[in-house]
C-alpha positions as CSV (number, residue, x, y, z in Angstrom):
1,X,-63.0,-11.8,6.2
2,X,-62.9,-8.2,5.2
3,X,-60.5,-7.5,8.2
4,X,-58.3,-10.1,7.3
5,X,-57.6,-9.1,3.8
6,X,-57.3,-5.6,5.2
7,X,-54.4,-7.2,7.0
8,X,-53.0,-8.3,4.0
9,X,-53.1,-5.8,2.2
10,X,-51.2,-3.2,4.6
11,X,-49.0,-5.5,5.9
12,X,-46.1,-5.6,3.5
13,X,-46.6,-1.7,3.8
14,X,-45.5,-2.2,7.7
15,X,-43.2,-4.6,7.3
16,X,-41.4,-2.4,4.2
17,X,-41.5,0.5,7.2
18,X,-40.1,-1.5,9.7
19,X,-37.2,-2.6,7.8
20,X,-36.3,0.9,6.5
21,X,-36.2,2.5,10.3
22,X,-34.2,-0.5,11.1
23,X,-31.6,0.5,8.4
24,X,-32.2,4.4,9.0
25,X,-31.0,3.1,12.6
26,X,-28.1,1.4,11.5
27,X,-27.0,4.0,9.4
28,X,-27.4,6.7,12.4
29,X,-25.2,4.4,14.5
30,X,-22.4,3.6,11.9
31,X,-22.3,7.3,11.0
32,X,-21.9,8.2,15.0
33,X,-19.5,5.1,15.3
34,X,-17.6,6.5,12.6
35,X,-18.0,10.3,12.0
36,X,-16.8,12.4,9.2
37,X,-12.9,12.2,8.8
38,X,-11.8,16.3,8.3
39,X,-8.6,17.9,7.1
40,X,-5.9,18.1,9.6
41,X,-3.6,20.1,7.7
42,X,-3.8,21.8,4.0
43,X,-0.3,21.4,3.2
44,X,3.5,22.0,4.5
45,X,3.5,26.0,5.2
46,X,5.4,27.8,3.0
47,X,5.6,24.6,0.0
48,X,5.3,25.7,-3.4
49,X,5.7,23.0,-6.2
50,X,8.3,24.2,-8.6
51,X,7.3,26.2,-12.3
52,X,8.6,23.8,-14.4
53,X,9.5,20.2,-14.1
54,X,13.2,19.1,-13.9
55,X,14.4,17.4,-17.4
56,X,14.1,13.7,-16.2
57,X,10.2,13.9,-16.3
58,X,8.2,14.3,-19.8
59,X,5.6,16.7,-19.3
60,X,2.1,15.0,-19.5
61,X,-1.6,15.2,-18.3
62,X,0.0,14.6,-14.6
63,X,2.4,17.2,-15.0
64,X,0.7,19.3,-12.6
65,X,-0.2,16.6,-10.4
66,X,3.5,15.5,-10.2
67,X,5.3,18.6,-9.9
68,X,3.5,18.9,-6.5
69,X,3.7,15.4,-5.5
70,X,7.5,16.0,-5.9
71,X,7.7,19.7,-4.1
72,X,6.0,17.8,-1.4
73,X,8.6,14.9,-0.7
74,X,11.2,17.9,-0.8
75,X,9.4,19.9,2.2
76,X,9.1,16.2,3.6
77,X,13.1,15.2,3.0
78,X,15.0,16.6,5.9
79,X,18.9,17.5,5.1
80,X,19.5,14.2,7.3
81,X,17.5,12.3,4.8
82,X,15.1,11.1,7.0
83,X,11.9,11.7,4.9
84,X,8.6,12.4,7.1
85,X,5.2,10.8,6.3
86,X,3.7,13.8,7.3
87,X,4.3,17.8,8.2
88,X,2.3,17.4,11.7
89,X,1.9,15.4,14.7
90,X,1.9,11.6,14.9
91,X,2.4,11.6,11.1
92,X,6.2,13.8,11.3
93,X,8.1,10.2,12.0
94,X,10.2,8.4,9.9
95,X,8.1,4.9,8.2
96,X,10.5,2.9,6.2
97,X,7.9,1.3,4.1
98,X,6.5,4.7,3.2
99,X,10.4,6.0,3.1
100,X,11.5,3.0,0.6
101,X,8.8,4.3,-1.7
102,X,10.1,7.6,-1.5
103,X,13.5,6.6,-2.3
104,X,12.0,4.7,-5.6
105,X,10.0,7.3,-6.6
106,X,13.0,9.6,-6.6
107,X,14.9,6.8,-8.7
108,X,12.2,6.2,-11.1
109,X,12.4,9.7,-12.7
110,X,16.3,10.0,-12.2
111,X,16.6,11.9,-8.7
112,X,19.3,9.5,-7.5
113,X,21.0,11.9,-4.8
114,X,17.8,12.7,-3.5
115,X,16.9,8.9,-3.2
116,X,20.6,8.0,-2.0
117,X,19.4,10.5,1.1
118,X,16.5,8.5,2.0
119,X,18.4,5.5,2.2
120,X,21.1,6.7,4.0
121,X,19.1,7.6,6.5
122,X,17.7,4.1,6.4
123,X,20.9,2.3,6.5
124,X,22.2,4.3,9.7
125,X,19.0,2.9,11.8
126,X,18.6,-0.8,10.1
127,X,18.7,-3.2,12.8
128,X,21.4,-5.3,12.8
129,X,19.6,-8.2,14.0
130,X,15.5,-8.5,14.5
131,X,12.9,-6.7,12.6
132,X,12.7,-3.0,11.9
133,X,10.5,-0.7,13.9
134,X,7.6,0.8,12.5
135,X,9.0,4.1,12.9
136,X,11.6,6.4,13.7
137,X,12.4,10.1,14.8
138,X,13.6,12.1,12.3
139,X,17.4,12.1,14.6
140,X,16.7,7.9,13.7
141,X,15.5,7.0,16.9
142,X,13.0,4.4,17.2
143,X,9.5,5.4,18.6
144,X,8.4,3.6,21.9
145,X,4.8,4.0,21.6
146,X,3.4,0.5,22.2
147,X,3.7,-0.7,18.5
148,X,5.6,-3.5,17.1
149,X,8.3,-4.3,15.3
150,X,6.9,-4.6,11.5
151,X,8.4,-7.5,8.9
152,X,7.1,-5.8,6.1
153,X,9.7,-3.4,6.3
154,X,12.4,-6.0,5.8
155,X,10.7,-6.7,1.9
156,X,10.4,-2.7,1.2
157,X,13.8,-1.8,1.9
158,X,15.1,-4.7,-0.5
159,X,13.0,-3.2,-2.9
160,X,14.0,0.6,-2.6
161,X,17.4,-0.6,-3.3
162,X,17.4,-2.9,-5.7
163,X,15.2,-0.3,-7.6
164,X,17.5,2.2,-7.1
165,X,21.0,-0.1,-8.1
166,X,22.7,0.5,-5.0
167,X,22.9,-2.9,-3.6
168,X,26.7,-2.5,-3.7
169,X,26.7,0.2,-1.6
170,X,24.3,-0.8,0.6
171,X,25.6,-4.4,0.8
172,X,25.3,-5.0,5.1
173,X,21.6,-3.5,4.5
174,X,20.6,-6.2,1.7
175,X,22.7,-9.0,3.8
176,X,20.5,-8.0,7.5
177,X,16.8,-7.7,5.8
178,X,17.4,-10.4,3.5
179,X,18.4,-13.3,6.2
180,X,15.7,-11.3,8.7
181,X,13.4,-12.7,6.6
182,X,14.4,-16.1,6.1
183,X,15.0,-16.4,10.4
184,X,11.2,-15.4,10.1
185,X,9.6,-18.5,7.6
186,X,8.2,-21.5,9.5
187,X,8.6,-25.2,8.5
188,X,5.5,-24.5,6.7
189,X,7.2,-21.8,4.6
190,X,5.6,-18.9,6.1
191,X,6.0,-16.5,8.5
192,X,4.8,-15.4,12.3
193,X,2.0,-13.0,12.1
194,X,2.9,-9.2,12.1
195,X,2.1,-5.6,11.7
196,X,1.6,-4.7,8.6
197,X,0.5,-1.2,6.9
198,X,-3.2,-1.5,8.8
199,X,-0.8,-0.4,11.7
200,X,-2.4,-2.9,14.4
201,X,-1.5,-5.9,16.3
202,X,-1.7,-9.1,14.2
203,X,-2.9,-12.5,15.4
204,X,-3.0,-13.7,11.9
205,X,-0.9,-14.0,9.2
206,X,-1.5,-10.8,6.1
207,X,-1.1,-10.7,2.7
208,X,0.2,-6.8,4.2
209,X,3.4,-8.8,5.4
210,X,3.8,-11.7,3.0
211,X,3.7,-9.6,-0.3
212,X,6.3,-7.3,0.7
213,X,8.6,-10.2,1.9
214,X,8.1,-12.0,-1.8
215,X,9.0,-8.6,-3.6
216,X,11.9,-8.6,-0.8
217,X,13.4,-11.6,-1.5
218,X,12.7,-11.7,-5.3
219,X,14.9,-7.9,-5.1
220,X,17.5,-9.5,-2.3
221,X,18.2,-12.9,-5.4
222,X,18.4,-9.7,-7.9
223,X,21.0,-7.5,-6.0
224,X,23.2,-10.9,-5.1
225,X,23.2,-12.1,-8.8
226,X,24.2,-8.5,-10.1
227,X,27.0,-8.5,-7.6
228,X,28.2,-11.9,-7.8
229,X,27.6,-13.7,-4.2
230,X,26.1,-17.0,-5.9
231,X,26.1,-18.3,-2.2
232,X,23.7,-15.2,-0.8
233,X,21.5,-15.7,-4.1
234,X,21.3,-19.5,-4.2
235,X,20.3,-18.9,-0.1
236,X,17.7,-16.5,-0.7
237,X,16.3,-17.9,-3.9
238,X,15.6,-21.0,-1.8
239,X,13.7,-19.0,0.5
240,X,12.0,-17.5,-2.0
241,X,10.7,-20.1,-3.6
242,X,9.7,-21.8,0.0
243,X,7.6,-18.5,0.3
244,X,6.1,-18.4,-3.0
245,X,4.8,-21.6,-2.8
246,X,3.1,-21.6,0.9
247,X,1.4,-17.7,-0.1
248,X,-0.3,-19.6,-3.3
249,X,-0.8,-23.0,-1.4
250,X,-2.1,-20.8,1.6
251,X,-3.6,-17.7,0.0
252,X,-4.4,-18.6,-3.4
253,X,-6.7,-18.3,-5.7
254,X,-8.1,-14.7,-4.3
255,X,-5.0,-14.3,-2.3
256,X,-7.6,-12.1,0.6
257,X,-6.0,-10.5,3.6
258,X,-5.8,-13.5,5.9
259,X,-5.9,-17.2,4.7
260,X,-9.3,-18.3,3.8
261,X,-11.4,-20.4,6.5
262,X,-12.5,-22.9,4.4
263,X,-13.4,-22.6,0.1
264,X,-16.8,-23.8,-1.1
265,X,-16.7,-26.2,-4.2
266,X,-19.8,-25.8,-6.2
267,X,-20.0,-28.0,-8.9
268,X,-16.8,-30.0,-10.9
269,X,-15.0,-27.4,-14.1
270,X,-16.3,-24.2,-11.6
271,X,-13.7,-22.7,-9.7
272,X,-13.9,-22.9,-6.1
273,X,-15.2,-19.5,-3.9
274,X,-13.0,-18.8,-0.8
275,X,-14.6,-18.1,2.3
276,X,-13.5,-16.0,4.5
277,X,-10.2,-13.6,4.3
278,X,-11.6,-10.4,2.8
279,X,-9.9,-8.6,0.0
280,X,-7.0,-6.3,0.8
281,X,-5.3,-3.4,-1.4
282,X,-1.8,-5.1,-0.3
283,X,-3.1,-7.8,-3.3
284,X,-1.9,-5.4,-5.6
285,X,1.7,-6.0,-4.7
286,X,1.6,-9.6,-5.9
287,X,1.8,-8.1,-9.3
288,X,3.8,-5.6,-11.6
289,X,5.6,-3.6,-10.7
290,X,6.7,-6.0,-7.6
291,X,6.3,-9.0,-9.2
292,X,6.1,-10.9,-12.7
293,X,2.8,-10.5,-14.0
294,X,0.7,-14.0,-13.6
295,X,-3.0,-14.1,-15.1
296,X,-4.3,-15.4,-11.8
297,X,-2.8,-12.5,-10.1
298,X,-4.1,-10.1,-12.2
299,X,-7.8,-11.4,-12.0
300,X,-7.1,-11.7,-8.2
301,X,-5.7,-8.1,-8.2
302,X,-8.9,-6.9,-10.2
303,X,-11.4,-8.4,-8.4
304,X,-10.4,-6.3,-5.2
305,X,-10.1,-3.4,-6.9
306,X,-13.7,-3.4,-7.3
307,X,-14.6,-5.2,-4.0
308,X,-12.6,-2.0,-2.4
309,X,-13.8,0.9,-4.5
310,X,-16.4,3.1,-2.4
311,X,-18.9,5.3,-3.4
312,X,-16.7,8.1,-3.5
313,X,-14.5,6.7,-6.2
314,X,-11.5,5.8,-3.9
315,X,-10.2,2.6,-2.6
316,X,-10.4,1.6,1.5
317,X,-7.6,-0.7,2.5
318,X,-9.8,-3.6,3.4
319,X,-12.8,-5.3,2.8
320,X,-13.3,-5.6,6.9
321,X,-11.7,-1.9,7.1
322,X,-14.2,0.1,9.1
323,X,-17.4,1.3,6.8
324,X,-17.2,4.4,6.8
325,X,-17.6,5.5,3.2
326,X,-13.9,6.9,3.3
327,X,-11.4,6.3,0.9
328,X,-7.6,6.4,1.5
329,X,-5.6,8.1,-1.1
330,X,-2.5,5.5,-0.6
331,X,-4.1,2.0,-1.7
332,X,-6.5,4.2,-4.2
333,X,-2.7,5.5,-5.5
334,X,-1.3,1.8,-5.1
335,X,-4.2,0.6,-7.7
336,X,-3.1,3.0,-9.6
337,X,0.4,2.1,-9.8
338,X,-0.6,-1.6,-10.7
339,X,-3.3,-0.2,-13.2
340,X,-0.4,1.1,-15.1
341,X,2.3,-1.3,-14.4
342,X,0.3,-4.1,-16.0
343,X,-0.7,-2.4,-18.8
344,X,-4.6,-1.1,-18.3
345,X,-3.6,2.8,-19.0
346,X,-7.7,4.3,-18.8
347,X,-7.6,1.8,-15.3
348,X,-4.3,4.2,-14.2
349,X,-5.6,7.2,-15.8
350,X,-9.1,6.6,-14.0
351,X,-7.6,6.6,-10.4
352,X,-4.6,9.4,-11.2
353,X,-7.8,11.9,-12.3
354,X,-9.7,11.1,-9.0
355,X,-6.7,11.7,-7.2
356,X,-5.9,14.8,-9.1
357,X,-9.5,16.2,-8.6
358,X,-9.3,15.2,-4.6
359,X,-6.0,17.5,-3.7
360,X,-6.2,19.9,-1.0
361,X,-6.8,23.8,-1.9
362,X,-2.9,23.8,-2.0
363,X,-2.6,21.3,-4.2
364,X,-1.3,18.7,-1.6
365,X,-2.3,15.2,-1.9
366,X,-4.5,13.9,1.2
367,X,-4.5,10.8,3.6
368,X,-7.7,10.3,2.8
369,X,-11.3,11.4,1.2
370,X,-14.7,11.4,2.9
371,X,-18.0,10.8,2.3
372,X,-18.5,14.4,1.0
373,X,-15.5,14.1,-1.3
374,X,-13.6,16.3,0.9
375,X,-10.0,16.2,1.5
376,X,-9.3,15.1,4.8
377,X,-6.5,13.5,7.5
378,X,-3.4,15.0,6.9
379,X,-1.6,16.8,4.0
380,X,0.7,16.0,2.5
381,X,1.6,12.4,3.0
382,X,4.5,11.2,1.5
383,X,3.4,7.6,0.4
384,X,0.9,8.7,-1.4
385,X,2.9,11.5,-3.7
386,X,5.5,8.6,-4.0
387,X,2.9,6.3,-5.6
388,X,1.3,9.4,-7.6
389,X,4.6,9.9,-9.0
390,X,6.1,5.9,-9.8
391,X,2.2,5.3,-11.3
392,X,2.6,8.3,-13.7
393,X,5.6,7.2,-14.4
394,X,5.0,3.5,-15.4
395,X,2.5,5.0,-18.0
396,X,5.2,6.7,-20.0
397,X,8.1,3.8,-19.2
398,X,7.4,0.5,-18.3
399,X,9.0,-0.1,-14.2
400,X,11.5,-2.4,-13.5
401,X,10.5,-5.5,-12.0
402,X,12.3,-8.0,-9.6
């Protein structure tokens, strides 16, 4: 009797024990599966942001923060226009996602030469039929390394130049990316899976892929109306609306990465739960500034903001990302951006201040920051000081929006 209740008493002690080793274990073998991210560079050599900030930008809390956001995409900016997402190694290529945000960033505080560069260099290695590559050289040739052609590119490109007002000029650019993307959508409205910013093979459809294409389209029906093609905007408006409909029919209510497996009714009046998917930063570009605001977007948009944040205080792209405890500066910027665009200023303000106080020693803005609230990856990286600079900006003047 007296043994037995000795047993009882110590064994939730052992059991407690046992399950703490086994997560001790687990966390060993995540931290060895995924080790500490470190700096890979401190900044561009030689890259001082400038004393003052041109006329076209009011000074602000940011000012600081923007200045050397901006000296940064100058040092990236080649006199080709081809504008590197990084100074070093496999970063020093040519993205056209990450250079359409470049050339909008420059647009949204009034740098229109600089932005006019960018896309230049864009429109002289557009493909004239197929999907753009994922990246290019800084002479514009594409990168044979194994990866894919990527759709998304198709939607940011739109975007850059509607944003900018140069669909005139860039006419045969708008025309190409525009019908790419309708050749792409299925009878079912949507499109083949595809590469997206996760920078992997695909075998499933991402909200990466299909909310770039919306903000594409929605810019391409824009740029035709202002220029008075009704046959190109009634084509592409079509489209549009075949999209919009299959990403809310397929994607909707949480709008996750990949389509929900299945969604779990509870009770009749309670919303039904999605299962499956995982949140996604790319959520954010359902809404402003890419997209007219929509109350279901917002909540969606807010609920993976705080699905995504990690301890640190940044954002990770994905809710099935690797768990590592490491935030990436670009989709902690991108919340930022919507933060601001839809109207929560102390959301913006929150995210701009963390990635103020998490800049290199040179003031460069990181890939990424670790579990030690280090800098780390490389610096600079030109997708992030482009959403540093269009989020700062949509807190003193509302963005346009396609």
């Amino acid at each position: 009797m007296r043994e037995s209740r000795r047993r009882d008493r110590w064994f939730p002690y052992v059991v407690i024990a046992l399950l703490l080793a086994i997560l001790a274990a687990g966390t060993a073998t995540n931290l060895v599966r995924n080790p500490q991210p470190r700096l890979v560079a401190d900044g561009v050599p030689g890259d001082t942001a400038p004393a003052h900030t041109s006329s076209s930008l009011r000074s602000d809390k940011y000012d600081e923060l923007v200045r050397h956001a901006l000296a940064d995409l100058d040092a990236l900016t080649l006199p080709n226009g081809a504008t590197l997402a990084g100074w070093d190694g496999p970063w020093r290529y040519v993205w056209p996602r990450d250079a359409s945000f470049v050339a909008a960033a420059r647009c949204a505080i009034g740098q229109y030469d600089q932005a006019l560069d960018v896309l230049s260099f864009l429109d002289r290695v557009r493909p004239s039929t197929g999907r753009w590559q994922a990246r290019y050289t800084d002479a514009g040739r594409h990168v044979d390394d194994g990866r894919e052609p990527q759709l998304d590119a198709s939607g940011w490109v739109l975007w850059a130049t509607w944003f900018c007002r140069f669909g005139k000029r860039y006419w045969d650019l708008v025309e190409e990316s525009a019908d790419q993307i309708l050749s792409e959508l299925g009878p079912d409205g949507l499109p083949a899976p595809s590469p997206d910013y996760w920078e992997r093979s695909e075998k499933e459809l991402t909200i990466g892929t299909v909310a770039p294409l919306l903000t594409g389209l929605r810019s391409a029906v824009r740029i035709a109306t202002e220029e008075k093609r009704p046959a190109e905007a009634t084509r592409w408006r079509e489209g549009l609306d075949k999209l919009s409909a299959a990403t809310d029919r397929v994607f909707g209510p949480d709008y996750p990465r990949t389509a929900a497996r299945a969604r779990s009714f509870v009770e009749p009046g309670v919303e039904p739960i999605s299962v499956g998917g995982g949140a996604d930063a790319f959520v954010a570009v359902l809404g402003p500034p890419f997209a007219p605001d929509r109350p279901v977007m917002s909540t969606a948009i807010n609920q993976a903001h705080a699905v995504l944040t990690q301890p640190n205080g940044g954002v990770t792209p994905g809710e099935s990302w690797r768990a590592d405890g490491v935030s990436w500066t670009p989709q902690t910027a991108l919340f930022a951006l919507s933060a601001a665009a839809r109207g929560d200023r102390s959301g913006a303000e929150a995210l701009l201040s963390w990635l103020d106080q998490h800049r290199t020693s040179s003031g460069a803005l990181p890939e990424k920051v670790n579990r030690d609230l280090e800098p780390a990856g490389e610096a600079p990286l030109a997708w992030t000081a482009a959403l540093v600079v269009l989020a700062d900006t949509a807190l003193q003047n509302p963005l346009p929006v396609p």
